[in-house]
N, C-alpha and C positions, 0 to 999 in steps of 0.2 A: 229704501229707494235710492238708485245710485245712478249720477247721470252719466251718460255717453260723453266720451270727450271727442273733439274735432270737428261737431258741429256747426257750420258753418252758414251763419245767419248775417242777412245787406243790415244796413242803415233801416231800409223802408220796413223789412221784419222787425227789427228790435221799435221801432215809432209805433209801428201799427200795435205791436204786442204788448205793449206799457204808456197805457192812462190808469191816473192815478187814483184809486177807489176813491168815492162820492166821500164817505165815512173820514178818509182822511181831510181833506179838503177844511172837515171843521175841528179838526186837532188844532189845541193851540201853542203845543209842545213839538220841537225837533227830537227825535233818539238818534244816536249813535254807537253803535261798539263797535270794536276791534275782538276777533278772537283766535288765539294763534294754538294751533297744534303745539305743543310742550316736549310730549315726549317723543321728541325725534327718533333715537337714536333704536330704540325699542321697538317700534313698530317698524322700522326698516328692517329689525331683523326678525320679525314676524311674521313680516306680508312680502318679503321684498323690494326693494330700492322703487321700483317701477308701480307695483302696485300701496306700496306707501306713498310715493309721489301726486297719484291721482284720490289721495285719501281725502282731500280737502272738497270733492265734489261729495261727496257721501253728507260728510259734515255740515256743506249748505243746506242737500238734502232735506236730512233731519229738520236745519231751519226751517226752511222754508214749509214743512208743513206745522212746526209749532208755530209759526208767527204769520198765516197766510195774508196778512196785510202788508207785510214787510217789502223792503229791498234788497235782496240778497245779492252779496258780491265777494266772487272769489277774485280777493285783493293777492294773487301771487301764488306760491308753489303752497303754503302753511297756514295762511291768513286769510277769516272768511269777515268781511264788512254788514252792517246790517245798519240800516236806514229806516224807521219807522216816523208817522207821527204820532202822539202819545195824549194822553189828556192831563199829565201833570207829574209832579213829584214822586205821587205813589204809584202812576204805572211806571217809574223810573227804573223806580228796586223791583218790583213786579216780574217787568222784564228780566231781568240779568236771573231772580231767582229761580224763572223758569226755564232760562237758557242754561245754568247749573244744573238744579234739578236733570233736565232732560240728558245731560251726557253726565251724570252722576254715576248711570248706569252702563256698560257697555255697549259697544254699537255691533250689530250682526254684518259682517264683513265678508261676502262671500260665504255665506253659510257657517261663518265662525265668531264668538263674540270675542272681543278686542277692546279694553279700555283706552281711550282719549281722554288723554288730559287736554283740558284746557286756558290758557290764561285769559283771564275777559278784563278788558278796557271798557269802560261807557260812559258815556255824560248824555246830560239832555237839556233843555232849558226855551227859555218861549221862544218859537219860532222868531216873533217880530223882533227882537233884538236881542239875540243870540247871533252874532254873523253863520255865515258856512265856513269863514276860515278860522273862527275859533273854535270853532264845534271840531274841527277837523285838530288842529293842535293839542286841542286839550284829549281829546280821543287816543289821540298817536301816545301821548306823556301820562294817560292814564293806562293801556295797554304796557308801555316800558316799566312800569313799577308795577302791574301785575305780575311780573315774569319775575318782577326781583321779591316781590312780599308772598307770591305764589297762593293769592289769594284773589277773587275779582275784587275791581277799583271802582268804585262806582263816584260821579262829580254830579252834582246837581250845580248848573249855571246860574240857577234862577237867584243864587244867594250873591248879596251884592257885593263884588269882589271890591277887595280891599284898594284902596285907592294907591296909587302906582309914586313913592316918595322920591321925587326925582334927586333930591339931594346923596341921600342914602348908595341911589343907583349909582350916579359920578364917584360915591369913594369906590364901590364896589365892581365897578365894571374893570376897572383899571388891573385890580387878581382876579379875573374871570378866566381870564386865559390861560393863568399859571395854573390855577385853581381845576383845570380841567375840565369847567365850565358850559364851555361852548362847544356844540358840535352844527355838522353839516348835514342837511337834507338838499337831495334831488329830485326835481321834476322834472318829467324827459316832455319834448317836443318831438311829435310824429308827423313826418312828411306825407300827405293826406296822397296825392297820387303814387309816391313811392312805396306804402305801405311800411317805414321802415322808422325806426328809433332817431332822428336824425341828428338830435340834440339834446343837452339839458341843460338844466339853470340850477348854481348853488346856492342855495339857502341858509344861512346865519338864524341859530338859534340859541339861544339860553335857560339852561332848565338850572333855575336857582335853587340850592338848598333849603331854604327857608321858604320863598316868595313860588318856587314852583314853575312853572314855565310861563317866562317873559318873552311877548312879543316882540319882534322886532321893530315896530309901531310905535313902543315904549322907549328899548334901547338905543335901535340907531339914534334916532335926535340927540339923545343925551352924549351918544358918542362923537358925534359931530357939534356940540358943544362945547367940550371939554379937548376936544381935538385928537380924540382917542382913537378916531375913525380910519387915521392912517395906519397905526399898527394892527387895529381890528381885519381892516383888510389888506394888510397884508400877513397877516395869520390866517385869512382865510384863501388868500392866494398860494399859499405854500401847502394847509390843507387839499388844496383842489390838486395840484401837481401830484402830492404825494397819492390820493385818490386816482388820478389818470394813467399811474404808474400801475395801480392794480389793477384796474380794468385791461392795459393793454395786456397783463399776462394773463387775461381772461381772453385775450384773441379781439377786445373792444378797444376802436382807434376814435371815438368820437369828441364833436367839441364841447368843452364845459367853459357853461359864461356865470359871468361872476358880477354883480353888480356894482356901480364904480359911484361915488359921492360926488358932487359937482366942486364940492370942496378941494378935490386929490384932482382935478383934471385940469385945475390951472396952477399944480405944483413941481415944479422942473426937477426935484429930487426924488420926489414918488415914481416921475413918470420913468427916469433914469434907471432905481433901482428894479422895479420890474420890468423894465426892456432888460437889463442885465439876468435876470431869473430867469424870464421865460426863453431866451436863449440860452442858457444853462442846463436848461430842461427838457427842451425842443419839444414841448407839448401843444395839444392841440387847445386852445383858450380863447375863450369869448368876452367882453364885456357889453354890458347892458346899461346903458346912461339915458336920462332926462334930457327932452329939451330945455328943460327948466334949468338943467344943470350946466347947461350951453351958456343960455344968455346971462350967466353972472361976470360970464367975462369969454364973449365968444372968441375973441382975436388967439389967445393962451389954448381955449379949450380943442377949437379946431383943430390949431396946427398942434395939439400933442396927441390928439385923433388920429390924425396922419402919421403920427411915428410910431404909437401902436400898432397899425393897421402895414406902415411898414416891417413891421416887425414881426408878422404873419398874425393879429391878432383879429380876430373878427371880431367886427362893431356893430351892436344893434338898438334901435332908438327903441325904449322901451313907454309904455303908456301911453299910447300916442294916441292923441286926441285932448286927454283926460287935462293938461293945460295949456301954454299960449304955443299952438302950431305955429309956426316961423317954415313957409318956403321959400325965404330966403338962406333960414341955416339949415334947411333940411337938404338942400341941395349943392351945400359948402360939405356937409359931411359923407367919412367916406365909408359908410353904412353899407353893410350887406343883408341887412335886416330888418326892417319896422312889425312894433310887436303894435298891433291892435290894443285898448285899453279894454279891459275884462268889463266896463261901465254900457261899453254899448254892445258887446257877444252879449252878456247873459239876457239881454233883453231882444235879442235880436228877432223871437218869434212871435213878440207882444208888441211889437211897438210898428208904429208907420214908418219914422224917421231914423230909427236905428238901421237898419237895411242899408237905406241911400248911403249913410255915411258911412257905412263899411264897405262897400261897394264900389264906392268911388275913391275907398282909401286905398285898396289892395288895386284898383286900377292906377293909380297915381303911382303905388310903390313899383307897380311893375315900369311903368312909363321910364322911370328912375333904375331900372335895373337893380329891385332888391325885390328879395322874397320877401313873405308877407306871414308872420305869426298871429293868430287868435288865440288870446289869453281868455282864459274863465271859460272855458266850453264844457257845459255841464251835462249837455244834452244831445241824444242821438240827434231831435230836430234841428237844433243849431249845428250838429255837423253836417248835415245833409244839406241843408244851406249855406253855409260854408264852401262845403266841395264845387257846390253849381256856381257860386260865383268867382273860383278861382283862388281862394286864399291855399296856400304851399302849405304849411305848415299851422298844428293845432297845439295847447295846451292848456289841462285842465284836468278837473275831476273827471271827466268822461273817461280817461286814459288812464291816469295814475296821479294820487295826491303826492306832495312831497314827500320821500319815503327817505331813510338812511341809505348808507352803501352797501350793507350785506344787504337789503333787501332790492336795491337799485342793481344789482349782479345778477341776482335771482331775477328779477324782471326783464333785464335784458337776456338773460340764459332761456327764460319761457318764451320769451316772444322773438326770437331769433330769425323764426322762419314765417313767425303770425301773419294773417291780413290784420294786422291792428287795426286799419279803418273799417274796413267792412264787417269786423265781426267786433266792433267797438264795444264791448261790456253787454257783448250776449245774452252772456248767463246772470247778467249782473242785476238783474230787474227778476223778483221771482214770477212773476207771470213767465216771461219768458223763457226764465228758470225751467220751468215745469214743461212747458212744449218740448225739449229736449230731453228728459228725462226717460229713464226705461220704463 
């Protein structure tokens, strides 16, 4: 079965198309994998460029009838996502053995059989405390060493990870960087009435050789302890520039924001050295800062806002809500952006009081002349509320999780000309999956 592409399905089709089976509901386990098309280069010269391109819908296909409880989401041009809930450990490996099994053999392609390889990533672990953004990391960094071990990675969460030696971190973070250590993921922000890529946000992460992948959760603190956080980020500011340079010979001019320490914002040297970069570079760059990281010393913080901001840099208050709102420095900064705090979107369709206060945050921010970002939007119903009450701009898993740069190329390459909002993760729900199908 191979689906039509170009389908073009609202918000209200993909809501109405996906409630989540009964049967799931008393899962007490989360699934996840990642599964990427391998052999590229092979089946391009097989099927050709175009119809190897649309190979990844075939693929869900096939999912979505082995796994009909599932979530099926084509995560990009190669990469198919799958979301299940599961009853434990042993549907963990169950899963993946069946997802092997089933492209063990070749797929009928047009009337011709074709093997797919695949690499599969998976983890799973108890819903109740397993988050969704570690479910999402450890997924992403079990997929990356399936393609290097060429073998599926299977993580069971439920085992109790090793407790996180912050001493050990402090010698070690210091050669992370030399060490090759560190890389950068992006999530893009899509301008809800524009239909367009508007933005994204860089991600700092660490996949340790021994320890595996460290959250940032873990490490930032340690590195704004140790004071490591000024050269952390500005390795990761020179990372972003060198990234922005490839995008634009991709024909992509957009802004990438970077998250800024409350620490570095009342440092006259920091702030110096990258106003000298980003004028060197003449790049398009964002930073993303706490009010929290205001009030350690608003008088410094402010006015070196303002020199950023002279300096073409757009400023956005980031979690906003989530600790002490100040509209006294909320209206001293020179913000072109307030990000919503993901604490009250993902609750936005459950709750009484989540509503008012995002409703009357994105009316405030307009009042103020700044667009309006929601963080954590997971759900077609939370975008649809969303868009009625005016919020500009979304970010979340509904769109796209944190991905690398080849794949962050490839996403803005797919969706160049997309309704991203309106046809938000169509295909990504297999119910809905299926309605579209041949």
């Amino acid at each position: 079965m191979a689906a039509k592409q170009g389908t073009s399905i609202s918000v209200e089709d993909v809501v109405a198309a996906w409630s989540p089976p009964e049967r799931l509901l008393d899962q007490a386990w989360a699934f996840q994998a990642l599964l990427h098309v391998s052999n590229l280069a092979v089946l391009r010269r097989q099927l050709g460029v175009a119809r190897a391109h649309s190979l990844v819908l075939d693929v869900a296909a096939r999912l979505a009838d082995l796994l009909p409880a599932a979530a099926i989401t084509t995560a990009g041009r190669w990469v198919v996502e799958v979301d299940a809930r599961i009853s434990g450990a042993s549907e963990l490996y169950d899963h993946v053995d069946a997802i092997a099994a089933a492209f063990a053999e070749p797929l009928q392609i047009d009337g011709e059989m074709h093997a797919v390889d695949l690499a599969i990533g998976a983890v799973g672990g108890p819903a109740d405390v397993v988050s969704p953004i570690r479910l999402a990391e450890e997924v992403e960094d079990a997929l990356v060493q399936s393609r290097s071990d060429h073998a599926p990675v299977i993580r069971d969460l439920s085992e109790a990870a090793p407790q996180i030696d912050k001493l050990a971190l402090k010698r070690e973070l210091k050669g992370a960087i030399d060490r090759g250590e560190l890389f950068l993921q992006y999530q893009p922000k899509v301008h809800v009435r524009r239909q367009d890529i508007a933005s994204a946000e860089a991600l700092v992460r660490w996949r340790h050789p021994a320890r595996g992948l460290i959250l940032p959760g873990d490490f930032i603190p340690v590195a704004e302890a140790t004071r490591d956080i000024e050269r952390l980020t500005l390795w990761t500011l020179e990372q972003v520039i060198a990234d922005q340079q490839v995008l634009r010979a991709d024909g992509e001019d957009i802004t990438l924001f970077v998250n800024i320490s409350g620490q570095l914002l009342s440092d006259p040297r920091f702030v110096q050295r990258v106003c000298r970069m980003v004028s060197e570079a003449e790049v398009k760059l964002g930073f993303e800062i706490t009010e929290t990281s205001v009030i350690r010393d608003p008088t410094s913080a402010i006015a070196n806002l303002n020199t950023f901001a002279d300096h073409g840099i757009a400023i956005a208050i980031d979690d906003y809500g989530a600790g002490l709102s100040s509209l006294a420095y909320l209206k001293q900064l020179p913000a072109r952006e307030l990000k919503i705090d993901k604490m009250f979107v993902m609750q936005l369709t459950s709750s009484n009081r989540d509503p008012l206060i995002v409703r009357s945050t994105i009316d405030l921010a307009h009042a103020l002349e700044m667009e309006v970002t929601a963080e954590g939007v997971e759900t077609p119903a939370a975008l649809a509320l969303l868009s009625v009450m005016g919020c500009d701009m979304i970010q979340g898993y509904l769109i796209s999780r944190p991905i690398e740069l080849g794949v962050f190329r490839q996403f803005l390459r797919d969706h160049k000309n997309a309704a991203l909002v309106d046809t938000a993760r169509a295909t990504f729900r297999s119910a809905a999956f299926r309605r579209t199908a041949a």
